[in-house]
N, C-alpha and C positions, 0 to 999 in steps of 0.2 A: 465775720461771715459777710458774703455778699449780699447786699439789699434786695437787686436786681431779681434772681430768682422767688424769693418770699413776695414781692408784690406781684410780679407774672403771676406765680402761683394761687394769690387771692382773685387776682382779674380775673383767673381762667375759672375757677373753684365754688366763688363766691355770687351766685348768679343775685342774690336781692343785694349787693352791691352795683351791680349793674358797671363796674368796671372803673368803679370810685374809689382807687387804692392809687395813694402817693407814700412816698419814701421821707425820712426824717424832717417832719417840721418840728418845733418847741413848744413844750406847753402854753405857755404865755400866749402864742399865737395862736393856738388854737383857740384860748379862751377865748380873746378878743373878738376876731373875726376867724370865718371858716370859707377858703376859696371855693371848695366842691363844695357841690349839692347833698343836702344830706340824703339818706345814710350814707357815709364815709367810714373809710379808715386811712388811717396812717401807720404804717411799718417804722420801729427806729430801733438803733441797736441801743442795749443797755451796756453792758460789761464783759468782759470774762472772768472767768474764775477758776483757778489754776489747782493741781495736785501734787503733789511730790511727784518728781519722776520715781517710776515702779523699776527701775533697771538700775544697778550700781556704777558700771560701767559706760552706760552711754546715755542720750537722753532720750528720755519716752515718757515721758509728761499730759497727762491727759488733760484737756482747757473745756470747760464748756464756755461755749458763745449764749449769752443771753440779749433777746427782744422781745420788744413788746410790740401788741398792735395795739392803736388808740380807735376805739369808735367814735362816732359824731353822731349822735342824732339830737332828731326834732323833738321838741318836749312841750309842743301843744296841746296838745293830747297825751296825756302821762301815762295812762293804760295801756296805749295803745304803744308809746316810745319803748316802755317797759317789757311788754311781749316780743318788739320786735328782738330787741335786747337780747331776750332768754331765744331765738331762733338765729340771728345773729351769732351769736356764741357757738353754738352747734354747726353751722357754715364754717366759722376759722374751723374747728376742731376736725371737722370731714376733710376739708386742703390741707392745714397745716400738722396734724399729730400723724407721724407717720411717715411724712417725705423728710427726704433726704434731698436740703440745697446743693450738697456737691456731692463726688465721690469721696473725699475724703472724710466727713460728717456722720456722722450715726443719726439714725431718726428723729426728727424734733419732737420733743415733751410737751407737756401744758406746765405752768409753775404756777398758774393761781390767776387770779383776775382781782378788780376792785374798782370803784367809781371814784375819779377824780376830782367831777367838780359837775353840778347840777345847778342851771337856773329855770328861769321861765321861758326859753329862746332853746337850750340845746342839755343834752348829758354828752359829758364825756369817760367814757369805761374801759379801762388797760387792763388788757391779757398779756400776761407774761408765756416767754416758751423759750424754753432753749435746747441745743445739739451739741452733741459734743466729737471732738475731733481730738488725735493725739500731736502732738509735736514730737518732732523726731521720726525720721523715715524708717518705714516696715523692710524694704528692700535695698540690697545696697545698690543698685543701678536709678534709684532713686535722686532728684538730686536735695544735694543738703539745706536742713532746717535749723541745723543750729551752728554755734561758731566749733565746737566741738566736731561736729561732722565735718564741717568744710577744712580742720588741720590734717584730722584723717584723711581727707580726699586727696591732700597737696602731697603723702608718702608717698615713696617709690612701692608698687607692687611687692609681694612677699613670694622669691621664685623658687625656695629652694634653701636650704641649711644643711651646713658640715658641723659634724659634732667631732670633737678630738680629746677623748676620754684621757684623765693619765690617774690612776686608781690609787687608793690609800694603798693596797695591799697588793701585791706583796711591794715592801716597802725595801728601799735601801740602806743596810744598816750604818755606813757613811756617815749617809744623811738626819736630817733632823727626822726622831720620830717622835709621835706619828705624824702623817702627812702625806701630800703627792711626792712620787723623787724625782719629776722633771722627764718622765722614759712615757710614750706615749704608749697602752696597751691596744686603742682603739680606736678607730679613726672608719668614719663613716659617711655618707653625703645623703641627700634625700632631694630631688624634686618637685617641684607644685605644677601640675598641672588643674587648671582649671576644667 
């Protein structure tokens, strides 16, 4: 999933951020030093995690996309880091539970939270969330998601079939019975129009 929209959506959403949302930095770096001002957060993608395609024939595979957001705060004040904390939390959850970053996406979930690392300078606290989306197109004017779609796409159109029937019965006694004797009883055509 795109970053892009998840931190627009915190800037716009998240007013006691005051517009302190950046996109994947690494934990290590955040420990050490933190460029924005606290309170922050940072957006980063975690993984996906895939389904059996639900369809025998073609592919429709449901993926959820998981991220986290990392808070930053100050922890001079530990009562006070801590409340902000628990309001904090209820800001992503008012932006983020709920929107939808693309059309293709279902609404983002919550998957849990937990504090990653606490000194005397900062906390740092990751919310997990994710959406999920299918792979494999809904429509066929769609274009293709998978390599399975894109061999169907390279067929010639399907414009029409001739059926030419020659029936076990009545059978030629000649010939080998039973079986077809070679003598067509039926012969038919059909068109596709779209």
């Amino acid at each position: 999933m795109k970053i892009t929209p998840l931190v627009t959506q915190l800037r716009d959403h998240c007013p006691t951020l005051a517009g302190r949302v950046a996109a994947g930095i690494d934990l290590d770096t955040l420990q050490a030093s933190n460029p924005l001002q606290t309170p922050c957060a940072y957006v980063v993608p975690l993984a996906d995690l895939t389904s059996k395609s639900v369809a025998q024939n073609q592919t429709l595979q449901p993926i959820r996309d998981r991220f986290e957001v990392t808070l930053v705060l100050d922890t001079t004040d530990a009562t006070k880091a801590l409340d902000l904390l628990h309001d904090l939390r209820a800001e992503l959850w008012r932006a983020l539970v709920g929107f939808k970053p693309d059309s293709d996406y279902d609404a983002i979930a919550y998957d849990g939270g937990e504090r990653v690392s606490i000194n005397s300078n900062r906390v740092l606290y990751r919310l997990r969330f994710y959406a999920e989306f299918q792979l494999g197109r809904n429509l066929p004017g769609q274009p293709a998601e998978s390599w399975h779609e894109r061999e169907l796409d390279g067929l010639s159109s399907f414009t029409g079939v001739t059926v030419r029937l020659d029936a076990i019965d009545p059978a030629d006694p000649n010939l080998q019975r039973p079986g077809p004797d070679g003598r067509l009883e039926l012969t038919f055509s059909g068109d596709v129009t779209p």
